[in-house]
Structures are given as structure tokens and as C-alpha cells.
ZANUTI-900648 format. One line per 3 residues: number of its first residue (from 1); their letters; for each residue x, y, z of N, C-alpha, C. Coordinates in steps of 0.001 Angstrom, whole numbers, plus 500000, padded with zeros to 6 digits. Atoms other than C-alpha are relative to their C-alpha. Layout:
N
NUM = a = X Y Z X Y Z X Y Z ~ ...
This chain:
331
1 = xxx = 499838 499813 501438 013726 155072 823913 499181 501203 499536 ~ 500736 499375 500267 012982 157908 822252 499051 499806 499073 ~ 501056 500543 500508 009596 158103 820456 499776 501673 498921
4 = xxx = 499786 498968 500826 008735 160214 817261 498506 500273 499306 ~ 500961 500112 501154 006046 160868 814479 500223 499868 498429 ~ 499143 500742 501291 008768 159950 811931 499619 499135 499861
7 = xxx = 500715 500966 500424 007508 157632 809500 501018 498697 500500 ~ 499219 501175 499156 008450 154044 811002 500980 499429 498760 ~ 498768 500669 501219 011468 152361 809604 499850 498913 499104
10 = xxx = 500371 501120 500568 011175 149816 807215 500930 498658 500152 ~ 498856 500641 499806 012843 146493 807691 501586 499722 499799 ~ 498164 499672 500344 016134 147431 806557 500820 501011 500408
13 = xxx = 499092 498556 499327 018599 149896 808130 500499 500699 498829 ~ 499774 499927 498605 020134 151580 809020 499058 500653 500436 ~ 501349 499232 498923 017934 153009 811828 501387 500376 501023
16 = xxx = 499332 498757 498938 019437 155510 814861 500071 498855 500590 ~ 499295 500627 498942 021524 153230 816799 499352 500170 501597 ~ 500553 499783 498207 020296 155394 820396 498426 499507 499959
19 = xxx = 501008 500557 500136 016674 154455 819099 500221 498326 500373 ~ 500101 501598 499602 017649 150800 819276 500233 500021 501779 ~ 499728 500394 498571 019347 150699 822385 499870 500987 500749
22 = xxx = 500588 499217 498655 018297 153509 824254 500845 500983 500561 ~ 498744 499377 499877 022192 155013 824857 500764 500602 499047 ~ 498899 499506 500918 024605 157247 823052 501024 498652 499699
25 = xxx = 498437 500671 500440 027230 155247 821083 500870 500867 499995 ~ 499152 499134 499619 029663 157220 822909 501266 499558 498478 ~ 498989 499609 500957 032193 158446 820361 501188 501596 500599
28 = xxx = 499197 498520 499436 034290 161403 822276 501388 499058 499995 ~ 498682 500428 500116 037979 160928 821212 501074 500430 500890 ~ 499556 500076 498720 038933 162092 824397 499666 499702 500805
31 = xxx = 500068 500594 498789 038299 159762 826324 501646 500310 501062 ~ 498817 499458 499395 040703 160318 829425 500050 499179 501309 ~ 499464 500787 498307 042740 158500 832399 499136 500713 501240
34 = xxx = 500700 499386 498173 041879 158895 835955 500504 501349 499903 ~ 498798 498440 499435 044687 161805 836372 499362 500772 498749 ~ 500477 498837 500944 042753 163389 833075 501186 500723 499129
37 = xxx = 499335 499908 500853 045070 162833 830769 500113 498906 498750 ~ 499882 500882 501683 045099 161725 826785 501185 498813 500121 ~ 498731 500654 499767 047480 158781 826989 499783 499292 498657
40 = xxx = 499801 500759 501217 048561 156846 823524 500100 499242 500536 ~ 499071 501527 499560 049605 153435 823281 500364 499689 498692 ~ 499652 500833 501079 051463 152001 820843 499530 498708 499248
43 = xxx = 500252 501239 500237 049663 149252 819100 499722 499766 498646 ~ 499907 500458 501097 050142 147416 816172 501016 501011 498517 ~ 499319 499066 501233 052532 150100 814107 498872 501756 500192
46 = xxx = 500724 498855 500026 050091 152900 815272 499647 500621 501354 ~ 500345 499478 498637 049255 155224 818011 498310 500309 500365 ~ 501043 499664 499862 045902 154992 819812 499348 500190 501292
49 = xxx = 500172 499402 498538 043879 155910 822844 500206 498897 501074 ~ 499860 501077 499398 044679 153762 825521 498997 499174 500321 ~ 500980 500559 499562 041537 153063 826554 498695 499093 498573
52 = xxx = 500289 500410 501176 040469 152185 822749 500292 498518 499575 ~ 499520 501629 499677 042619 148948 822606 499305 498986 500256 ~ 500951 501421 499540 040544 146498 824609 498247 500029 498616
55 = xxx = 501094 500125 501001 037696 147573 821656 500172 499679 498606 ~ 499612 500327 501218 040036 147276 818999 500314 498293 499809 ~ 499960 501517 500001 041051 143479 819758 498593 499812 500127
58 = xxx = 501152 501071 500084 037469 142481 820269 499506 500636 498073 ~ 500843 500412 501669 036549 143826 816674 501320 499476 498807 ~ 498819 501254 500676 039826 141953 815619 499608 498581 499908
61 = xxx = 499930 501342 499485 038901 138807 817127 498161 499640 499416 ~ 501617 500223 500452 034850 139051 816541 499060 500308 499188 ~ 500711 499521 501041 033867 141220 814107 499682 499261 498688
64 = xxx = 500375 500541 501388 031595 139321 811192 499167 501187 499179 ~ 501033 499132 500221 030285 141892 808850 499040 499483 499168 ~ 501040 500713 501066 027335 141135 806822 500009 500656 498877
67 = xxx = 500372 499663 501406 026464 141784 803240 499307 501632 500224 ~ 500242 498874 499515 025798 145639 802847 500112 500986 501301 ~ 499782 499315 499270 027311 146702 805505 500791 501601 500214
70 = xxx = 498986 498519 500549 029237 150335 805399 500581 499737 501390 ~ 498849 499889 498573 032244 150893 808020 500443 501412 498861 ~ 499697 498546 499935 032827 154952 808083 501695 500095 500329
73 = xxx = 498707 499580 500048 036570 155705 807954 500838 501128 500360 ~ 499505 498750 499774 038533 158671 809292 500923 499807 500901 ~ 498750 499533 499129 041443 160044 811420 498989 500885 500752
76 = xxx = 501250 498836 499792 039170 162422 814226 500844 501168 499190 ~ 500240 498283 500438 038501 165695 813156 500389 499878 499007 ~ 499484 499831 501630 038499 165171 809434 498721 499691 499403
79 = xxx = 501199 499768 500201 034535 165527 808938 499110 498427 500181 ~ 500558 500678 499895 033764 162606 810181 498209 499815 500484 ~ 501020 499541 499590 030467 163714 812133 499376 500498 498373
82 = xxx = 500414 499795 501146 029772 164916 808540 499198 498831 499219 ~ 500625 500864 500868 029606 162158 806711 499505 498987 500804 ~ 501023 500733 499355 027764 160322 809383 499098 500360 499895
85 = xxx = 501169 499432 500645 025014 162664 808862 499653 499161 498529 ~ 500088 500288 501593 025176 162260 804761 499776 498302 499851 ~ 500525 501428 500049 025712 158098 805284 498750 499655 499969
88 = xxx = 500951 500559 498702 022671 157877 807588 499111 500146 499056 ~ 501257 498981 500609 020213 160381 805736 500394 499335 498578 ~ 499530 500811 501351 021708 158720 802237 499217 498374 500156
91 = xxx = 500741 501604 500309 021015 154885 803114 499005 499659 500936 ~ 500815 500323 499725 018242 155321 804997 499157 500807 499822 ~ 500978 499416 500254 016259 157268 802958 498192 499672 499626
94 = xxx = 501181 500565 500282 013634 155005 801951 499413 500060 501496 ~ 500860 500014 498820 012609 154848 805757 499814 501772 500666 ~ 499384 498593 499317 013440 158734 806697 499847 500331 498874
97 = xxx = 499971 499185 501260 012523 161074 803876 500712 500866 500426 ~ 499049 498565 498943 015152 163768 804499 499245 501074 499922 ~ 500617 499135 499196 012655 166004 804386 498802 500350 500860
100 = xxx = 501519 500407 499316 010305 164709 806573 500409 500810 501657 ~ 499823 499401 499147 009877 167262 809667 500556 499199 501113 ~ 499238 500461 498760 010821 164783 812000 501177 498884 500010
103 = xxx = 498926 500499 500400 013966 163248 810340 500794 499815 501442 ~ 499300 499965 499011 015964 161501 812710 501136 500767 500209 ~ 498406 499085 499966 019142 164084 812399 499052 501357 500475
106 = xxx = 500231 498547 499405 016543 167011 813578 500026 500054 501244 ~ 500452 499829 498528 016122 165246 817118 501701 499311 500378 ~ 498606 500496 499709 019783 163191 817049 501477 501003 499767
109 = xxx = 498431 499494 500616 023291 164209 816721 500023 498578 499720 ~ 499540 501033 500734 025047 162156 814056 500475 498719 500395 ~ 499002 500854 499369 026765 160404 816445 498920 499272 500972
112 = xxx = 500833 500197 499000 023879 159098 818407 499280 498884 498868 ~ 500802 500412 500762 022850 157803 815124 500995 498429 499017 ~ 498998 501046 500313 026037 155675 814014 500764 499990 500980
115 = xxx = 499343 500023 498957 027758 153853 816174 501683 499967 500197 ~ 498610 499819 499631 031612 154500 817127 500950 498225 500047 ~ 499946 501186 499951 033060 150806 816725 501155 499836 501568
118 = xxx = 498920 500296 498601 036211 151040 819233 499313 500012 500870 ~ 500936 499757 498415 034337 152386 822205 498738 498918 500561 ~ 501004 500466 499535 031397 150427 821604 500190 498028 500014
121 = xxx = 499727 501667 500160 033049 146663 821154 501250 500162 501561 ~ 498912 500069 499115 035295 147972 824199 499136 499789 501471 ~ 500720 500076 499250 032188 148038 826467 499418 498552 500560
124 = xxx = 500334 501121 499566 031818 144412 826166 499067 498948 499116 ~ 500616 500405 501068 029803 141832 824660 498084 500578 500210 ~ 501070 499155 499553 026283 143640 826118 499976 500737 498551
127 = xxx = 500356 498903 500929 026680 146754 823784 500088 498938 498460 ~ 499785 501239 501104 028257 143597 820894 498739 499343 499316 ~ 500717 501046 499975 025213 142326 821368 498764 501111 498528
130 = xxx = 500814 498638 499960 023236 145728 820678 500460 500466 498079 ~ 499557 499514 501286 025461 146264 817193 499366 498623 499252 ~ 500089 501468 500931 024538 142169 815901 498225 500381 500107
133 = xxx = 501421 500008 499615 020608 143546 816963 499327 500632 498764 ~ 500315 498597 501021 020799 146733 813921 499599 498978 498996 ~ 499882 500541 501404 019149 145413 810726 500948 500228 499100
136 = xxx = 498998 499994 500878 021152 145128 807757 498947 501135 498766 ~ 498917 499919 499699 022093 147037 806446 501039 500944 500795 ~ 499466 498986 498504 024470 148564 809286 501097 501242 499430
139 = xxx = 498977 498727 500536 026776 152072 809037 500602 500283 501482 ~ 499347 499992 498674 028933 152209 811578 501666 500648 499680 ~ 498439 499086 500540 032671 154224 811911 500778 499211 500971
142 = xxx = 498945 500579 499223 035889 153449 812924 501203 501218 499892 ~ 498650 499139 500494 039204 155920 813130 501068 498961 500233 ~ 498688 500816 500655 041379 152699 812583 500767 500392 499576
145 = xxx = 499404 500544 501278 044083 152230 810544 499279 499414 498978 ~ 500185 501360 500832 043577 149938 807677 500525 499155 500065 ~ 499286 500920 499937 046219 148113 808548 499585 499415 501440
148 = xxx = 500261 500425 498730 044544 147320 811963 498370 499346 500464 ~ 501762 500453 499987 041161 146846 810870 499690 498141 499559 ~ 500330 501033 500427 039652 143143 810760 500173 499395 498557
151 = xxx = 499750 500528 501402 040766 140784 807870 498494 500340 499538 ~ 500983 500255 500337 037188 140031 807770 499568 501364 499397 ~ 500729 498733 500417 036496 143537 806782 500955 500178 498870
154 = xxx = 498606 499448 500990 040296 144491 804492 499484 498925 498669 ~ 500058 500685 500796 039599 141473 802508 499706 500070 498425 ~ 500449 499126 501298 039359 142274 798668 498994 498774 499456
157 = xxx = 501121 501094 499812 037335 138823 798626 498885 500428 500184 ~ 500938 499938 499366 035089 140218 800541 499288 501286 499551 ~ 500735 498650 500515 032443 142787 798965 499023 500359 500897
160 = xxx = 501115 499273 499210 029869 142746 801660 500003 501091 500672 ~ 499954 498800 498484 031195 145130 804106 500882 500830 498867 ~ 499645 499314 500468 032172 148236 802056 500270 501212 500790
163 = xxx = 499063 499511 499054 034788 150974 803279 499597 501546 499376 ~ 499921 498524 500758 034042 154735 802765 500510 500964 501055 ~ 499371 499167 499205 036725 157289 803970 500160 501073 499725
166 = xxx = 499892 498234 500510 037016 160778 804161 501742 500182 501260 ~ 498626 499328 499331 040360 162667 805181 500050 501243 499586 ~ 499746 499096 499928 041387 166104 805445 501147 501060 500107
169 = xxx = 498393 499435 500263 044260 168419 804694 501031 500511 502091 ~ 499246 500188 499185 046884 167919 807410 499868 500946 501327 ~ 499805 498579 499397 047059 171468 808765 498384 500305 500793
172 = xxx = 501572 500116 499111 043302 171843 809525 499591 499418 500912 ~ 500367 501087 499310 043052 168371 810991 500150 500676 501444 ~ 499224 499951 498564 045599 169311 813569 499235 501083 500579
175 = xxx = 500688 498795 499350 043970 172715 814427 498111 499704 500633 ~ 501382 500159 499656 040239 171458 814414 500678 498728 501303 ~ 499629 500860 498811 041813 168717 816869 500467 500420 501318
178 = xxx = 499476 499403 499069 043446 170720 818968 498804 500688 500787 ~ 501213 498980 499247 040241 173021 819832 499393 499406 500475 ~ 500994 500911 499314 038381 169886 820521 500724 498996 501203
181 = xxx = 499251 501304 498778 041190 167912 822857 500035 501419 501280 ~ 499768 498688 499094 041797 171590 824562 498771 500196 500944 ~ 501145 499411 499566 038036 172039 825782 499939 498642 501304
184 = xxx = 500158 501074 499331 038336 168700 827117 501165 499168 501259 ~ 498602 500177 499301 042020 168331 828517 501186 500729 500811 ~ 499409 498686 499313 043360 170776 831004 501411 500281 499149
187 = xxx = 498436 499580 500079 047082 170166 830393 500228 499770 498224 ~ 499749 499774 501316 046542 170060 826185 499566 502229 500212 ~ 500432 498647 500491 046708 174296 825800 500855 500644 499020
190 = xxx = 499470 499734 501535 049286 175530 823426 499659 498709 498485 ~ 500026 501113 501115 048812 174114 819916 501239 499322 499846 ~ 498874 500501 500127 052276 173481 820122 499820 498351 500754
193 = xxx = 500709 501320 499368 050728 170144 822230 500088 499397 499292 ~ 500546 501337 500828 049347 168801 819592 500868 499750 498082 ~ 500026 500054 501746 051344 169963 816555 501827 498825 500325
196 = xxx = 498674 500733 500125 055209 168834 817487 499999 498634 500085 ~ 499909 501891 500054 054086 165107 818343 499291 499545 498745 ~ 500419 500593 500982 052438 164998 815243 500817 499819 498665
199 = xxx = 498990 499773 501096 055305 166206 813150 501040 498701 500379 ~ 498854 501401 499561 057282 162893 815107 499145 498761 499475 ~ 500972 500893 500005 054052 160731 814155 499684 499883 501240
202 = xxx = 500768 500648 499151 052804 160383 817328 499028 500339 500298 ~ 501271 499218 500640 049340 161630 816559 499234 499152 500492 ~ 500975 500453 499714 046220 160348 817928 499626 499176 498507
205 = xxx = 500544 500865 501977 045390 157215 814933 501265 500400 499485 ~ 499199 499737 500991 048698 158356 813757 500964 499041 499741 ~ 499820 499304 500788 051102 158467 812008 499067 500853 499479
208 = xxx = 501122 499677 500985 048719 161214 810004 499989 498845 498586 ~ 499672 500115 501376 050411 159964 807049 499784 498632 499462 ~ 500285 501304 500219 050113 155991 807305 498219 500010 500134
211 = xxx = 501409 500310 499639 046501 156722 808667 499630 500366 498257 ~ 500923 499803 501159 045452 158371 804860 500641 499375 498678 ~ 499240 501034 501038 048020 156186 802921 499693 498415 500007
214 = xxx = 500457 501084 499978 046517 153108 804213 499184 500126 498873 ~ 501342 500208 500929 043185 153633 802949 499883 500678 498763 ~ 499430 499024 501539 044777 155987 799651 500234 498309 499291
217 = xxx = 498921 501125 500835 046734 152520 798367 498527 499151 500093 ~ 501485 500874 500022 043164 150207 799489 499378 500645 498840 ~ 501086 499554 500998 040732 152527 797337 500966 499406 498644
220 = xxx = 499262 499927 501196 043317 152468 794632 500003 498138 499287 ~ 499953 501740 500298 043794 148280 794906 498128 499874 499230 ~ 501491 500142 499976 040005 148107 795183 499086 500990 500279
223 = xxx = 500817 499183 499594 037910 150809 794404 498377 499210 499948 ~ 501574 500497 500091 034796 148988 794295 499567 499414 501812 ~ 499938 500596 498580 035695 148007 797912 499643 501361 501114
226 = xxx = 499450 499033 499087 037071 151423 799236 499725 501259 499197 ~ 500293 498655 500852 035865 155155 798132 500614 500845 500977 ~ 498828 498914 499295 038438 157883 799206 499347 501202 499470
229 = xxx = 500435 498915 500257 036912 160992 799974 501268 500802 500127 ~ 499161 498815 498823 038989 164336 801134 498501 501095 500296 ~ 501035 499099 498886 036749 166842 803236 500342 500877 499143
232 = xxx = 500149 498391 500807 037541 169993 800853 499369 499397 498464 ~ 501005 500504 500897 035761 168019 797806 498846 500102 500529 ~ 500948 500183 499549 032963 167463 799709 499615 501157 500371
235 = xxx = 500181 498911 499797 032853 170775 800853 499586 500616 498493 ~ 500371 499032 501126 033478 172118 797483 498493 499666 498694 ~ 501140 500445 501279 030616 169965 795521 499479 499106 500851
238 = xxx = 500887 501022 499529 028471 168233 797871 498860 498897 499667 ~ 501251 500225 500340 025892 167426 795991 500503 498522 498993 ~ 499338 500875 500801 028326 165364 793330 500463 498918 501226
241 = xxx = 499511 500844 499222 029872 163661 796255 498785 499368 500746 ~ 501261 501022 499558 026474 162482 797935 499741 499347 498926 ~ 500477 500678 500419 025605 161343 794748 501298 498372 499838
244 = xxx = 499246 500583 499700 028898 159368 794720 499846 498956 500965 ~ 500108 500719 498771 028468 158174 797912 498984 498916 500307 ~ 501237 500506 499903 024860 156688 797208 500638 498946 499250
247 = xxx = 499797 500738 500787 026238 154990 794030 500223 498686 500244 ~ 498345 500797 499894 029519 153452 795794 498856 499141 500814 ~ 500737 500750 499194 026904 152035 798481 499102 499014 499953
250 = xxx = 501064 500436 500683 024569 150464 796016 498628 500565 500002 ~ 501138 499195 499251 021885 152856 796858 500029 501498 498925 ~ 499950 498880 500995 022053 154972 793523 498497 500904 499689
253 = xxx = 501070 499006 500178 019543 158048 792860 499458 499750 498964 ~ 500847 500231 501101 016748 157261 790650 499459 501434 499574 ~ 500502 498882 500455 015856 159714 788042 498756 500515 500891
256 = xxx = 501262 498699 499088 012356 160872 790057 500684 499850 500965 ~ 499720 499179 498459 014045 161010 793321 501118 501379 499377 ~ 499546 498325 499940 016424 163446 791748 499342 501431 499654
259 = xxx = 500880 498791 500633 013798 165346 789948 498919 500400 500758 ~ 501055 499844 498522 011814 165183 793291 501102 500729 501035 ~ 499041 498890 499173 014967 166868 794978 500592 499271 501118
262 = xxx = 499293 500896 498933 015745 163849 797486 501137 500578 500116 ~ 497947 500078 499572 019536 164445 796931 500117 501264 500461 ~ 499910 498332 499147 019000 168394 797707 499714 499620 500948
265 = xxx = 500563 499925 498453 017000 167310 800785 500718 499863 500720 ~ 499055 500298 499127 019919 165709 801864 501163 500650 500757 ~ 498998 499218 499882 022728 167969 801176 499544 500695 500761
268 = xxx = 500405 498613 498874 020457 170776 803052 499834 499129 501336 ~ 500084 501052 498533 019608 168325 805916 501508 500072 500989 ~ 498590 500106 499776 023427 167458 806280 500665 501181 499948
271 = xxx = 498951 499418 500068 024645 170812 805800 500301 500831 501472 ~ 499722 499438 498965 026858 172323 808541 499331 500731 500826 ~ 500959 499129 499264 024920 175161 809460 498859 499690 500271
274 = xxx = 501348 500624 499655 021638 173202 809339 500559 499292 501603 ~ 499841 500930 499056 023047 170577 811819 500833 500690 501266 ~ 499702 499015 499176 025127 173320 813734 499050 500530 501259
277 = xxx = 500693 498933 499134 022291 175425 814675 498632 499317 500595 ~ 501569 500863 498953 019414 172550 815946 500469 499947 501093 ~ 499565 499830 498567 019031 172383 819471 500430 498783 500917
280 = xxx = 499372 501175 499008 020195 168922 820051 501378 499989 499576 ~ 499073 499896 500040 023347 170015 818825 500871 501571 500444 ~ 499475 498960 499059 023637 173153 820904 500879 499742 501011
283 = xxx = 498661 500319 498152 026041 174033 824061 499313 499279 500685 ~ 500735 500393 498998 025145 172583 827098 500951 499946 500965 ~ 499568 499543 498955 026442 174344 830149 500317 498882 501135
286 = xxx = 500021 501125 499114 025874 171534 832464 500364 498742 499668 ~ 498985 501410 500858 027695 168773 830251 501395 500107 500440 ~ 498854 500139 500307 031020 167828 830436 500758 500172 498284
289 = xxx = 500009 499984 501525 030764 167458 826698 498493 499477 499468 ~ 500863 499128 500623 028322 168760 824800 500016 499612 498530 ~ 499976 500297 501143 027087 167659 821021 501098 501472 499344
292 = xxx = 499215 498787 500739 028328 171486 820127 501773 499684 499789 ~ 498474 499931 500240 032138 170175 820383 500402 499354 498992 ~ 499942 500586 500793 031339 168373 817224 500252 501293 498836
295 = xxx = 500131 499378 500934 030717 171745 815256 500646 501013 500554 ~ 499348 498902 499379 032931 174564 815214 500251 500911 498473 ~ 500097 498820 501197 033813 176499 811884 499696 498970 498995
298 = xxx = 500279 500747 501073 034123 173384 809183 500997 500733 498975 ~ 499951 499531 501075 036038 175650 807254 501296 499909 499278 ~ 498807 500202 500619 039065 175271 804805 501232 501049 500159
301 = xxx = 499066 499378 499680 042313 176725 805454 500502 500688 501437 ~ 500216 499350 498703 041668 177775 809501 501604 500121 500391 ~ 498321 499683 499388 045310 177098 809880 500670 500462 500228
304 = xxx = 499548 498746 499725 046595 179881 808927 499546 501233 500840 ~ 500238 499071 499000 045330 181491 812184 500831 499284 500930 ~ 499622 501069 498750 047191 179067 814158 501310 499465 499880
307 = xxx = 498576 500541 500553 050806 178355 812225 500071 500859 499382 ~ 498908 499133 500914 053797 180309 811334 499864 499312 498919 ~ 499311 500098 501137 054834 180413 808006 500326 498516 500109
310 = xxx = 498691 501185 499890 057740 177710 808974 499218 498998 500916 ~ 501196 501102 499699 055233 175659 810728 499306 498900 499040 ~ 501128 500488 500886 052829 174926 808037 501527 499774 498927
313 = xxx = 498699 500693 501047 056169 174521 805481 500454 498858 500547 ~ 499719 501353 499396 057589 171981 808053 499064 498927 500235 ~ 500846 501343 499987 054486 169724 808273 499976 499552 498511
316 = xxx = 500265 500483 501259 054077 170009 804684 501130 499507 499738 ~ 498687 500554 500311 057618 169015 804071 499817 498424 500088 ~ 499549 501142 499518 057343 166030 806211 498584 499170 499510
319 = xxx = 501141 500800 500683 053636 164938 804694 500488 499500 498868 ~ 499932 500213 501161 054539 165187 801283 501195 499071 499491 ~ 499310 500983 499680 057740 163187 801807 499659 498519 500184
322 = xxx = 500446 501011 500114 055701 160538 803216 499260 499121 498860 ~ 500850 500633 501541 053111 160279 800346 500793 500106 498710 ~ 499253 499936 501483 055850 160384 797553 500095 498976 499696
325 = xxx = 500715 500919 500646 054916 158199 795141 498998 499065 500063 ~ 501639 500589 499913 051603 157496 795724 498824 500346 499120 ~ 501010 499258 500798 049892 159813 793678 499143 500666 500702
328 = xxx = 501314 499320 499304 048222 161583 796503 500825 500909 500731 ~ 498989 498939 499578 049104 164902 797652 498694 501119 500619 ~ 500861 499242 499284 047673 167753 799684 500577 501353 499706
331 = x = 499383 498482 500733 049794 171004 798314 499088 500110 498298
């Protein structure tokens, strides 16, 4: 376990997951077959990694959440690593001052710090054991569905375990996805890989379109349940959206912490280029994968380096189709 001069945690989480147990809560969304290849599976109305499955029935079948719990939301590559930072450094500020030199996000990657739910309920009841160990209250992600996620969690009954999702404009997704399945998957190399099965739905978590219409129609039923980010808000006003984010969590900014700058500490803590350029989120030559395949530009619109014209018109066609009449749109 690693050991720090960060002030000690106080009995309430969350606290760095690899601190508890000692291991990454592996989160790499390419995981891959023997032959080293991405394989889907069809399950439940949705496409997901094959090897994901056996983690998704056990947090079907076992998952109890407790009172204050957060479950992180996303499709990959739609800033999720983001707002694992912002969660972490947000509801566990009373133990972690974000700007305390030895903040756990200067020696962790985000992901080291919340744990991945598929992967880590797929490992067995060992690691199971390791998530029921975290004080309350816990922050943990999932790239579910909603329609696949535990009653015990969907439930509009149920206020303890609260849902906060971020999503990201279609076109980006696919491109920031592609750079990160490519580094990792010999036979993914044209984008054309990853864009034509997505335009059929068969998208990693996909459909795209059911994945951000689930949890679009949830927030909307129950926003007190479910807070719907998009990744270019958050980008464009961070500072409004952390405070958001604190609110929705019960964990709202008291006048002196804002006039003490807490919520700046955070945003700068959490921001890209901060968490980019530390050295536990550098390359690493001798990895297979490397924290760096988490950070790559962040930036809005990359697409248009990467799609024709009639490309980016044909996804949008077939998005905006889907979400008609929903009230949620990405043009």
C-alpha cells in the first residue's frame, strides 16, 4: 500500500480505492481475447465486452448500494477519467484538501482512485469483498446502460445511491475511441473500424444512442436521482458544473470554502493539463498500457480531422433521428 504525508482520511469516503486494496481497479476498455481481439456480445438489448458480462450479472444479482453512494455513468471515452478526478477531489474534500501538496490525484491516476464496477465484480467475490470494505460514502463508475444497471440502483424509490452521467458529442466520442482501441488492438487501424459499426449500433456500450437516451429520459423522470452532464458544458464552465456536481451529491459549497477558493482548487487540480502532465500519468515505454492512454487532446470538435463532410452528416442524421422527441440533441 502506498504510504503518503496526505492528511489521513477521515471516517467517511471516499478514499483511493488502490490505497485500500493495494491494486489498480483495472478499468482498460480494451480488455482483449486470447487471439487479441475486441469481441462484443450481445447482452440484454446492448453491446458489451465479452469479457465484461460475467461482472455485469454479479452486480445484477449482488449489488446493495448504501445511502450516499455515487455510481459514475458514461459510454468510454466521453470524459469519464474526468469526472472521476472532479467526483473524488469534490466528495472527498473534507479528508484531501485539493490543495494539499500531496492530494491523492498528484500520486494516483483517477482510475486507481475509483473503482471500474464491471471488471471489478467480474474478478470475483475477493475484489466484491474489497468494494463492501470502502467507507461510505463510495464513488464508483460503470459504462452500463441504464437499462442494464441493478434495480437496486434504477429505482426512483431509492435515493441512496445517486447516478451522475456525463456524455459527449457523438463524433468526438468515436474518434477519442478509436485512438485509444488502436494503440491497444492491432487489427482496429482505419477509423473506418470503429465508425461503420457504430453507425449500425454496434458500438462498444452501444447503441451510442440508447446508451445517452437511457440516462437523458432517467435524469428527466428523476432529477434528484440522476444529473446529466455533456462533456462540452463541463469543458465550457467548469467551475459552475463542479459546483453542480457538489450540490446534486449533497456535498454543497459553503460560503468560506468558496471564498477560501476550495472549488478553484479543484477545478485546477482536475484540470486536463494539470492531470495530463504529472508523472504518474505519463508514457510508460515498458507498459502495455500506460495511464497516458487516458489523456490525449480533451478537445471539442477533433472530428473534423478524422470525417468527411458526408461522414459526420451521416452519423448526425442517424443520432438525431434516434433522439427525436426527447428534447435532447447534439447539432
Amino acid at each position: 500500500m502506498a504510504t503518503t504525508n496526505a492528511p489521513a482520511p477521515a471516517a467517511l469516503g471516499p478514499v483511493p480505492f488502490r490505497d485500500l486494496c493495494g491494486v489498480r481497479p483495472v478499468s482498460d476498455v480494451t480488455t482483449r481475447s486470447a487471439d487479441n481481439k475486441l469481441w462484443l456480445q450481445r447482452y440484454q438489448g446492448t453491446w458489451v465486452l465479452e469479457s465484461w458480462v460475467p461482472g455485469i450479472m454479479a452486480i445484477q444479482r449482488s449489488f446493495v448500494p448504501r445511502r450516499g453512494d455515487v455510481v459514475l455513468g458514461s459510454p468510454p471515452k466521453c470524459g469519464t477519467t474526468w469526472l472521476k478526478a472532479l467526483a473524488f477531489a469534490n466528495m472527498s474534500r473534507a479528508a484531501y484538501p485539493p490543495a494539499h501538496p500531496e492530494h491523492p490525484l498528484l500520486r494516483l491516476n483517477p482510475h486507481d482512485c475509483v473503482p471500474f464496477m464491471e471488471l471489478l465484480f467480474a474478478t470475483g467475490t475477493r475484489k466484491e469483498s474489497k468494494m463492501n470494505a470502502l467507507p461510505s460514502p463510495r464513488l464508483m463508475n460503470t459504462h452500463m446502460q441504464h437499462s442494464i444497471l441493478p434495480a437496486s440502483v434504477t429505482t426512483d424509490q431509492n435515493l441512496d445511491c445517486k447516478i451522475v452521467y456525463i456524455c459527449r458529442e457523438p463524433k468526438d466520442m468515436l474518434v477519442s475511441l478509436w485512438h485509444y482501441t488502436r494503440r491497444a488492438l492491432p487489427d482496429v487501424s482505419s477509423f473506418l473500424d470503429v465508425f461503420e459499426p457504430a453507425c449500425e449500433g454496434k458500438c462498444l456500450c452501444g447503441p451510442i444512442w440508447d446508451h445517452v437516451l437511457g440516462y437523458w429520459n432517467a435524469s428527466k423522470a428523476s432529477p434528484e436521482k440522476v444529473l446529466f452532464l455533456r462533456y462540452e458544458d463541463l469543458l465550457s464552465d467548469p467551475v459552475e458544473n463542479v459546483r453542480k456536481l457538489a450540490r446534486f451529491v449533497g456535498q454543497p459549497f459553503s460560503v468560506s470554502e468558496e471564498e477560501a477558493g476550495v472549488l478553484m482548487d479543484i477545478v485546477r487540480l482536475c484540470s486536463f493539463d494539470k492531470l495530463k502532465n504529472l508523472e504518474v500519468n505519463s508514457a510508460d515505454p515498458s507498459s502495455d498500457f500506460a495511464n497516458d492512454w487516458y489523456f490525449r487532446k480533451g478537445e471539442v470538435g477533433d472530428w473534423a480531422n478524422h470525417m468527411t463532410p458526408d461522414m459526420a452528416r451521416r452519423l448526425d442524421a442517424i443520432v438525431e433521428e434516434k433522439l427525436s422527441g426527447s428534447g435532447l440533441s447534439f447539432l
